[in-house]
KEKE-3310 file (N, C-alpha, C; in steps of 0.2 Angstrom, whole numbers, plus 5000, padded with zeros to 4 digits):
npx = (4009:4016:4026:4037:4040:4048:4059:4079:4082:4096:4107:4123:4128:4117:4104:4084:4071:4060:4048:4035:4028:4011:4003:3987:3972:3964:3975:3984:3985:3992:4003:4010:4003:3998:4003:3996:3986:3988:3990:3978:3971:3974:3968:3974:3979:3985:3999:4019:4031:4046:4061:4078:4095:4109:4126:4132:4128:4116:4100:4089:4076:4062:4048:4034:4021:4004:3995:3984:3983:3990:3991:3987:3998:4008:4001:4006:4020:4022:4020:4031:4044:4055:4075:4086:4085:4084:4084:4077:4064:4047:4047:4060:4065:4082:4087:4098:4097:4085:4077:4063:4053:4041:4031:4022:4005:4013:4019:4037:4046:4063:4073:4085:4094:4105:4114:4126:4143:4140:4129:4120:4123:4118:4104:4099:4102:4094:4083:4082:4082:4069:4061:4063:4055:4042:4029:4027:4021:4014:4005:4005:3992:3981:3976:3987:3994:3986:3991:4003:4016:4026:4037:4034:4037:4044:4047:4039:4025:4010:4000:3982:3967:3961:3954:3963:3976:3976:3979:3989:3998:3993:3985:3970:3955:3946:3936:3930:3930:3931:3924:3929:3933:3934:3930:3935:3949:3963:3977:3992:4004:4021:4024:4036:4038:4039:4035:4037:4031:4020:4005:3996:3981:3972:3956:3946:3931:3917:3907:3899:3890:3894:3906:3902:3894:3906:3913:3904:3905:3919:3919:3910:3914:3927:3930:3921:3910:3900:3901:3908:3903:3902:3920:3926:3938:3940:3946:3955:3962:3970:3974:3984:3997:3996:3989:3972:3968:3953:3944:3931:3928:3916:3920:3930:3939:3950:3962:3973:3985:3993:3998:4008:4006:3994:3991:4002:3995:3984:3988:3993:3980:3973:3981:3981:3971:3968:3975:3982:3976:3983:3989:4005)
npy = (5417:5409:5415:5408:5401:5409:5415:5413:5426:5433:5428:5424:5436:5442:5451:5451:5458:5463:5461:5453:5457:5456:5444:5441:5436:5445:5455:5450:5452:5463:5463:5454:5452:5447:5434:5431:5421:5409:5403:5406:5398:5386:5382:5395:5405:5410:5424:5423:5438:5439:5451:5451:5458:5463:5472:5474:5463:5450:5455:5443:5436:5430:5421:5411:5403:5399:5386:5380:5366:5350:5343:5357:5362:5354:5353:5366:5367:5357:5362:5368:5358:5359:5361:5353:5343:5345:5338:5346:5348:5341:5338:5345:5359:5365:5378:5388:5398:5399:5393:5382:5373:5358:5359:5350:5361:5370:5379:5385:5398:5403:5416:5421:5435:5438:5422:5419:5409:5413:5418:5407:5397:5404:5402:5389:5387:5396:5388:5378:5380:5384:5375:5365:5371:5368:5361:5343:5332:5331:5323:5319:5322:5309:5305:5307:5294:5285:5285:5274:5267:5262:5271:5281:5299:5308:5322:5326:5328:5335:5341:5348:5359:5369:5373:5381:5379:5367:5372:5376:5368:5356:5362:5360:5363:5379:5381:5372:5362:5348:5353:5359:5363:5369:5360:5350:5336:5332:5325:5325:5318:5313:5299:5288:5278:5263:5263:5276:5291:5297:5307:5307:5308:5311:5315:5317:5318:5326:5319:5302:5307:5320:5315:5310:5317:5327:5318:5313:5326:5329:5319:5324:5337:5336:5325:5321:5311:5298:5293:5277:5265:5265:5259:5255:5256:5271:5271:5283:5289:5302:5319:5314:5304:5302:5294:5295:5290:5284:5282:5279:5278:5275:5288:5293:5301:5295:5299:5298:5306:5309:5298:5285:5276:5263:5252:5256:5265:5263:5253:5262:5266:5254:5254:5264:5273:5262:5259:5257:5270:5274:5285:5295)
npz = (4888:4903:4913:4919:4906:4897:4887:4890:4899:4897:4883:4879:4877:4869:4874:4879:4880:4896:4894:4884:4865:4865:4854:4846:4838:4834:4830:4826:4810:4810:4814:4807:4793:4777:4782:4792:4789:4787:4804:4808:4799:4808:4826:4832:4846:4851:4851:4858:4858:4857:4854:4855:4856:4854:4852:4837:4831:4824:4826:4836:4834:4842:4844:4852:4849:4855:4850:4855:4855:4854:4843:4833:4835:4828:4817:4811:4811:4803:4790:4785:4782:4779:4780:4793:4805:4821:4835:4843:4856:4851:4839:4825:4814:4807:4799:4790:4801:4806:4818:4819:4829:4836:4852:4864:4866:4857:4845:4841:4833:4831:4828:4819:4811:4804:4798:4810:4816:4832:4833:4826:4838:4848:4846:4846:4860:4864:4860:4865:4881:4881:4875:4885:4895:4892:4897:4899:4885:4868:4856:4838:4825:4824:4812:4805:4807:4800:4788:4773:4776:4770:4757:4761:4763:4773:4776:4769:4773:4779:4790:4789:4790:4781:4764:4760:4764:4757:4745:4745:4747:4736:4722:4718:4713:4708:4717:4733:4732:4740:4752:4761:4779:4794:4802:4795:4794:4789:4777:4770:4759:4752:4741:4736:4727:4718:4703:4700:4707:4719:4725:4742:4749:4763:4770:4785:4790:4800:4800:4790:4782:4778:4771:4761:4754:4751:4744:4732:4728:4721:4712:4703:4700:4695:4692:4682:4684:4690:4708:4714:4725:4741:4748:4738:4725:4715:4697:4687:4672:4669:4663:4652:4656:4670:4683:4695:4709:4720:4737:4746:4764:4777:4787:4780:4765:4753:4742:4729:4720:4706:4702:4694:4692:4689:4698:4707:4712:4718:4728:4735:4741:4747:4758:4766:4778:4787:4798:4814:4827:4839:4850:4851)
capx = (4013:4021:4036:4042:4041:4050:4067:4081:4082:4104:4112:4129:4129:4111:4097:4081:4065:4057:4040:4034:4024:4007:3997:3980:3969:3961:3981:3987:3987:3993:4011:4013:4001:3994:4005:3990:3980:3993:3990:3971:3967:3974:3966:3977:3978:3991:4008:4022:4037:4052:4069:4084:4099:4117:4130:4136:4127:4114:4096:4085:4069:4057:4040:4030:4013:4000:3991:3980:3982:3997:3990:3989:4005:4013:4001:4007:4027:4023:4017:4037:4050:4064:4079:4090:4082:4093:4083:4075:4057:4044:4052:4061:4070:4084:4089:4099:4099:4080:4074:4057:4049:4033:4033:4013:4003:4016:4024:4040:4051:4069:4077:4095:4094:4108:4117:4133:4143:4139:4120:4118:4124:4112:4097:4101:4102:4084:4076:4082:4078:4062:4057:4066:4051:4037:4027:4023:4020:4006:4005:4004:3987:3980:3977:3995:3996:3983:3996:4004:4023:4030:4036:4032:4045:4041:4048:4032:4020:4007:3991:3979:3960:3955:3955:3968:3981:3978:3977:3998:4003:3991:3982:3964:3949:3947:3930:3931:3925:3931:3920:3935:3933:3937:3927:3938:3954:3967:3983:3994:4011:4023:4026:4043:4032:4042:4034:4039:4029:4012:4002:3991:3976:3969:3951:3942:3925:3912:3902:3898:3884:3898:3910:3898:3894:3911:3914:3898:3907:3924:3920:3905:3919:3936:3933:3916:3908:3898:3906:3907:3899:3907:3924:3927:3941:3939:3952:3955:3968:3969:3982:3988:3998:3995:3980:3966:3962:3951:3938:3929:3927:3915:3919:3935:3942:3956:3963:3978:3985:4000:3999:4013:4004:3988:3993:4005:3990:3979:3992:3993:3973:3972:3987:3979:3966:3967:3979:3980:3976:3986:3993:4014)
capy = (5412:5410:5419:5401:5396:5415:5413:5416:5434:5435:5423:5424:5442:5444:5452:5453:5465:5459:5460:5449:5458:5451:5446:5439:5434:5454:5460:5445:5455:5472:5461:5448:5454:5441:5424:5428:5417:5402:5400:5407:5392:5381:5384:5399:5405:5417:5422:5429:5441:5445:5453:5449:5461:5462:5474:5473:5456:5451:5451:5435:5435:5423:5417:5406:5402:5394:5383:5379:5358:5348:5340:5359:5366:5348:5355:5373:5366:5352:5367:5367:5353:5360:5359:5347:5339:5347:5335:5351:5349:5335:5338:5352:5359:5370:5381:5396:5406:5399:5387:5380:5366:5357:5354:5351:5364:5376:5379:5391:5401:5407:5417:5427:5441:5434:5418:5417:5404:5415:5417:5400:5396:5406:5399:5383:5389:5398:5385:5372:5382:5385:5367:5362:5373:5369:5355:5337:5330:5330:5317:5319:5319:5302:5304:5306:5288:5284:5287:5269:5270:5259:5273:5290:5304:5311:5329:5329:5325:5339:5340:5355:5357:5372:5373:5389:5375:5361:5375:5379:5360:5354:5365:5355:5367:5385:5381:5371:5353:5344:5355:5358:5368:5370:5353:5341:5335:5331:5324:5326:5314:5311:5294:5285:5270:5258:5266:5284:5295:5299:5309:5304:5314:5308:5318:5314:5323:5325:5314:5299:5312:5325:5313:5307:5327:5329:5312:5315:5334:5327:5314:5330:5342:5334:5317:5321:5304:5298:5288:5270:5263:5265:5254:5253:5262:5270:5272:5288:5292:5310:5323:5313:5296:5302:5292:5297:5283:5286:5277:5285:5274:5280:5296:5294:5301:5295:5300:5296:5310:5311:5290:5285:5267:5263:5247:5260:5270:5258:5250:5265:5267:5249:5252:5269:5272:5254:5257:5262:5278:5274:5291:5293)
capz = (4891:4909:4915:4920:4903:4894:4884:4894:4899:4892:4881:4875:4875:4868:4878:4875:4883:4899:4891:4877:4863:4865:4846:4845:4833:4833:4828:4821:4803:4812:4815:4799:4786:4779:4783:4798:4788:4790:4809:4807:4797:4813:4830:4835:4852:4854:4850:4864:4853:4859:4851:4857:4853:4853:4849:4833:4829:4820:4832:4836:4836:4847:4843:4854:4846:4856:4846:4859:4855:4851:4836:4831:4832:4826:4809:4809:4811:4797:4785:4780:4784:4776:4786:4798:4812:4826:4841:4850:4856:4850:4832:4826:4809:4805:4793:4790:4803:4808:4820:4819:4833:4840:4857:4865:4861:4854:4840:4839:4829:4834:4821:4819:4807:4799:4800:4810:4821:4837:4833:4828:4843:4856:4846:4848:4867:4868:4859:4870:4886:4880:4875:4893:4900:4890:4901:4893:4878:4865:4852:4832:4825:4823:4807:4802:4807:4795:4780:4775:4779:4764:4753:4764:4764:4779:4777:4764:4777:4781:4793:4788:4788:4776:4758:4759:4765:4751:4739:4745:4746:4730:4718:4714:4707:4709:4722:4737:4730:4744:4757:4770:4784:4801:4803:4794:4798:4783:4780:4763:4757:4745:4741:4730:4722:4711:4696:4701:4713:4720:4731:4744:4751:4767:4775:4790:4789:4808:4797:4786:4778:4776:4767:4756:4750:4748:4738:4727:4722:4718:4706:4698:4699:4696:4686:4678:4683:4696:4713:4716:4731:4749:4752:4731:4724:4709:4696:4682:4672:4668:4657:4650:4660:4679:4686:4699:4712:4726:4740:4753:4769:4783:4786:4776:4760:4751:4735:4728:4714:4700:4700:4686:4689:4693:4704:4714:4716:4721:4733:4743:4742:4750:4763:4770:4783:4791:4803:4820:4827:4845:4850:4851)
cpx = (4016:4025:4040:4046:4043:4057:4071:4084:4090:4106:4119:4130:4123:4107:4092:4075:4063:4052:4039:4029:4017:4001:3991:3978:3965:3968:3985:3989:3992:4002:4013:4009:3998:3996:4000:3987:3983:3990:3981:3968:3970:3970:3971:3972:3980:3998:4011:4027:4040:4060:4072:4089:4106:4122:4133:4136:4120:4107:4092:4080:4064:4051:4037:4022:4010:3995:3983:3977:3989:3995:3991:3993:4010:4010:4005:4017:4027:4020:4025:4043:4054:4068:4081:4086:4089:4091:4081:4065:4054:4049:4053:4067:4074:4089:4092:4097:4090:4078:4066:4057:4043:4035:4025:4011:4007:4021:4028:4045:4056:4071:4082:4092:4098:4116:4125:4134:4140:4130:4118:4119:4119:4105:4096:4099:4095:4082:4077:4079:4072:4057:4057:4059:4044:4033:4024:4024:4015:4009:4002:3997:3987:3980:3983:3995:3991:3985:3999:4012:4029:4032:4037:4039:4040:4042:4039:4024:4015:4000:3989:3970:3958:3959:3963:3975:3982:3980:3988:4002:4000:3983:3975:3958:3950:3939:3934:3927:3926:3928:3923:3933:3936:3935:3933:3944:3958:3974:3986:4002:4010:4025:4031:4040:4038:4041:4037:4035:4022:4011:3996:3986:3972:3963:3948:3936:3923:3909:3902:3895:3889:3904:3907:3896:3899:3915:3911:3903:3914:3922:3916:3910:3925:3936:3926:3913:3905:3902:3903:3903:3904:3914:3929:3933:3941:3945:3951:3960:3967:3975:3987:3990:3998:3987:3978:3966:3959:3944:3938:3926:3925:3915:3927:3936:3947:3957:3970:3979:3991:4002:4004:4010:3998:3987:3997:4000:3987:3978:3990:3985:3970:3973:3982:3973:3962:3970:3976:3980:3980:3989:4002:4016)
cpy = (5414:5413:5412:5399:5403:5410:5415:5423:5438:5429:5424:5432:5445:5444:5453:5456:5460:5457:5457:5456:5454:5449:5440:5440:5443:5457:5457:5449:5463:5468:5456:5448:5448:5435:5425:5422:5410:5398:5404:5401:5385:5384:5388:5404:5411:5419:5427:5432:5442:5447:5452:5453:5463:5468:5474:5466:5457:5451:5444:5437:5429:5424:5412:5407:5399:5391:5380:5369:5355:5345:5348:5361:5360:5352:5360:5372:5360:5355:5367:5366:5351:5361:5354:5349:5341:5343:5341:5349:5341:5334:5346:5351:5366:5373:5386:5401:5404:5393:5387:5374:5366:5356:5355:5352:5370:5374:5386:5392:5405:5409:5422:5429:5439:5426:5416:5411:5406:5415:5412:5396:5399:5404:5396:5384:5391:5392:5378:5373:5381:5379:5364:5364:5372:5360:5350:5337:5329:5324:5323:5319:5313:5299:5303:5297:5283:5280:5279:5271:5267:5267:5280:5292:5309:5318:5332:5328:5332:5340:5346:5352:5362:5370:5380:5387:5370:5365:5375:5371:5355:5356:5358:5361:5376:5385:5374:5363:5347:5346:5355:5365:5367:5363:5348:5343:5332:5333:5323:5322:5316:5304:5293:5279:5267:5258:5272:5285:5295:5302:5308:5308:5310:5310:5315:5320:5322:5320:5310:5303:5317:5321:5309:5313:5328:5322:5312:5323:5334:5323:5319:5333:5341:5328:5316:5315:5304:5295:5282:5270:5262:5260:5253:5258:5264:5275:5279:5289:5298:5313:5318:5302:5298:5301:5294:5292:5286:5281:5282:5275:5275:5285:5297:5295:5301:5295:5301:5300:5307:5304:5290:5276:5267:5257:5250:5265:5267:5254:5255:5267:5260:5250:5259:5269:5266:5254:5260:5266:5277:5282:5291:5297)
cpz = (4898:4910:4916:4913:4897:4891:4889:4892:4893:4890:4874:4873:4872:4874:4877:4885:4889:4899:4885:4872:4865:4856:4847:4840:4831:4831:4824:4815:4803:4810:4810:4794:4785:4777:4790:4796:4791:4797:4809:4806:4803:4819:4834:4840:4852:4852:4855:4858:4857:4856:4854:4854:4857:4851:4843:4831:4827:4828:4831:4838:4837:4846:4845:4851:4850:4853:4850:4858:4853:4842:4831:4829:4829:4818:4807:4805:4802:4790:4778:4786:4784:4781:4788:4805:4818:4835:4847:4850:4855:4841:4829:4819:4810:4801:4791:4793:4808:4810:4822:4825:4835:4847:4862:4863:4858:4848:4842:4834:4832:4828:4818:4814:4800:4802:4803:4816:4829:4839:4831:4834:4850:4852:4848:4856:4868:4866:4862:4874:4886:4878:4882:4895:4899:4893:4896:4888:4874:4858:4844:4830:4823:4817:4803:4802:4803:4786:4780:4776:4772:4759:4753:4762:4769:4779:4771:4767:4781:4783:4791:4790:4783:4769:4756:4759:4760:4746:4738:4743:4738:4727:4715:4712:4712:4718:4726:4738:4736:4750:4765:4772:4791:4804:4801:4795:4791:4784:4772:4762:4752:4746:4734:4731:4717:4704:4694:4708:4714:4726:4735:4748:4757:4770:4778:4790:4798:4804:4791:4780:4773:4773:4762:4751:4746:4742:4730:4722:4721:4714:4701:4696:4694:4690:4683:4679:4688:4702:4712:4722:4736:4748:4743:4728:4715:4706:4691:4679:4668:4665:4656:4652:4666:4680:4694:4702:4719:4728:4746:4757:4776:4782:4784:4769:4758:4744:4735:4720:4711:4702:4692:4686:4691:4696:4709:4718:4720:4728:4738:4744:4749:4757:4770:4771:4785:4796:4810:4821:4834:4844:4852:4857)
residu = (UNK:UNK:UNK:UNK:UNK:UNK:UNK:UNK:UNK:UNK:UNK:UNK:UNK:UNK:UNK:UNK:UNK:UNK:UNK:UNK:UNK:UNK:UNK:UNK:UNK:UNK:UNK:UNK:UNK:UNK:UNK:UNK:UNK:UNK:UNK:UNK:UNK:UNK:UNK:UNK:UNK:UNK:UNK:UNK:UNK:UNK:UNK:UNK:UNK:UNK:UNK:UNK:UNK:UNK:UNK:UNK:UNK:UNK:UNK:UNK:UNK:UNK:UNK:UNK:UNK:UNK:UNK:UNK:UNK:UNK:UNK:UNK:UNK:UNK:UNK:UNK:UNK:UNK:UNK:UNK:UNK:UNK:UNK:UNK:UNK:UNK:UNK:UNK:UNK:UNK:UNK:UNK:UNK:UNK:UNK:UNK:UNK:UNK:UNK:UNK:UNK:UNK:UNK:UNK:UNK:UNK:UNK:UNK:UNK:UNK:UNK:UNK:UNK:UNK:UNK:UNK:UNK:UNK:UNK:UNK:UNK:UNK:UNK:UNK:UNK:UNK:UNK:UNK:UNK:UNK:UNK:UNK:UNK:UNK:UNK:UNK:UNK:UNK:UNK:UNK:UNK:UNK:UNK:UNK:UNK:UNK:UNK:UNK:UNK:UNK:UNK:UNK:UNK:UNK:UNK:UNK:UNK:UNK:UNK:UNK:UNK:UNK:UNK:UNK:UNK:UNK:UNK:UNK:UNK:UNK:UNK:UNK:UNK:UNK:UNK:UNK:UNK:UNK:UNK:UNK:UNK:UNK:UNK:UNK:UNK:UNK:UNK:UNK:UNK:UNK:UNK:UNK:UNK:UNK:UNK:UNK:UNK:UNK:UNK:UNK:UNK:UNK:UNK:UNK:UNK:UNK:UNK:UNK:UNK:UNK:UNK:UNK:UNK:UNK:UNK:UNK:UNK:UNK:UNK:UNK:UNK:UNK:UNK:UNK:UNK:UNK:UNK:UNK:UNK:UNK:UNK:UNK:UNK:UNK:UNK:UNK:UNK:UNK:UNK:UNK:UNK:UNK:UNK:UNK:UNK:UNK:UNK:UNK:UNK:UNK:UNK:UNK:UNK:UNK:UNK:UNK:UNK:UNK:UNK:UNK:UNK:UNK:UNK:UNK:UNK:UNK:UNK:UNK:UNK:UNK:UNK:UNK:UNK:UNK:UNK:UNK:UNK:UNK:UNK:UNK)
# end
């Protein structure tokens, strides 16, 4: 990263090193073990480190990630979005002592040791600097805007693309039935339905080809049955009272989990991957 675009050198009586750590995808595991995989499965780029330390206060620790796209450090930040929205960056949460944002391609981490009014206080401060300095704006992926909006709860809203990410947000077979890789592009909700609740599963495949593969070995795998025909959504109910609805559309897959109706399921089948993809 820049010198332009560094934390400020002192604030509020923390200072931190004139040099960043530098971690790459060759060290990545040397300095976090393995939450490396986390930003492994988005297109990581780079991260800069720096410590900040104080007398007799807690240190803060700074984390610039280069995700190397905005669409993926909007993913790596919408991994978890817990916390209050404190308005730093393109969107940003925090929480005890730790602030999380996206701002283009980067995602960061500021984070007090422990949380007092002085140290929440000078994060706030870097990580305002530090958005201040980070040029432009990237937009959300597109697919997010795929999702329908009647319903969403946006703090449960999570772009990924491998299987290692679905497996953390919703547990589906021990093998890799939906054929995600670094190729496809996917988008995960919670929806509050008038019946109860549901989840919604959005994949964008390279190909028509490749979401017809992955359609064929989810219905083989998962709901034992063959698929319908393109555009059709077909419905299941499973353990019990939670129904199955899914349709593949193009090179779209959508499934809809832990339905408590199969009208609510169906609705949000209808409502998703029709809209526009405009960028924000």
């Amino acid at each position: 990263m820049a010198d332009r675009h560094a934390p400020l050198k002192k604030v509020e009586g923390w200072v931190r090193p004139e040099r960043p750590k530098k971690v790459n995808s060759g060290n990545i595991f040397d300095y976090m073990d393995g939450a490396g995989e986390l930003y492994l499965a988005y297109s990581f780029v780079g991260l800069d480190v720096w410590k900040y330390k104080k007398p007799d206060a807690p240190d803060i620790l700074i984390e610039v990630y280069d995700m190397g796209d905005s669409p993926e450090a909007f993913g790596v930040l919408s991994f978890d979005l817990s916390g209050d929205e404190v308005g730093i960056g393109q969107k940003s949460v925090y929480a005890a002592g730790l602030l999380r944002f996206w701002k283009g391609k980067y995602f960061v981490r500021v984070l007090a040791d422990a949380e007092t009014l002085p140290a929440k206080s000078a994060v706030m401060k870097i990580g305002k600097h530090l958005a201040a300095g980070m040029p432009g704006k990237g937009s959300p992926p597109e697919l997010v805007a795929k999702l329908p909006e009647k319903g969403l709860l946006p703090a449960s809203v999570h772009y990924f693309h491998k299987k290692i990410c679905l497996d953390y947000f919703y547990y589906l077979a021990d093998d890799n039935i939906l054929k995600l890789d670094e190729r496809t592009n996917a988008v995960i909700a919670d929806y509050g339905m008038s019946s109860g609740h549901a989840k919604l599963l959005v994949v964008e495949y390279d190909s028509e080809a490749s979401s017809v593969k992955a359609w064929e070995s989810f219905h083989a795998a998962y709901l034992n049955q063959q698929p319908p025909e393109s555009g059709v959504i077909d419905s299941k109910k499973i353990e019990g009272e939670q129904w199955v609805c899914s349709r593949r559309e193009g090179n779209l897959l959508l499934i809809a989990f832990e339905g408590t109706s199969r009208k609510d399921c169906e609705e949000l089948l209808h409502g998703a991957g029709t809209k526009s993809t405009q960028g924000g």
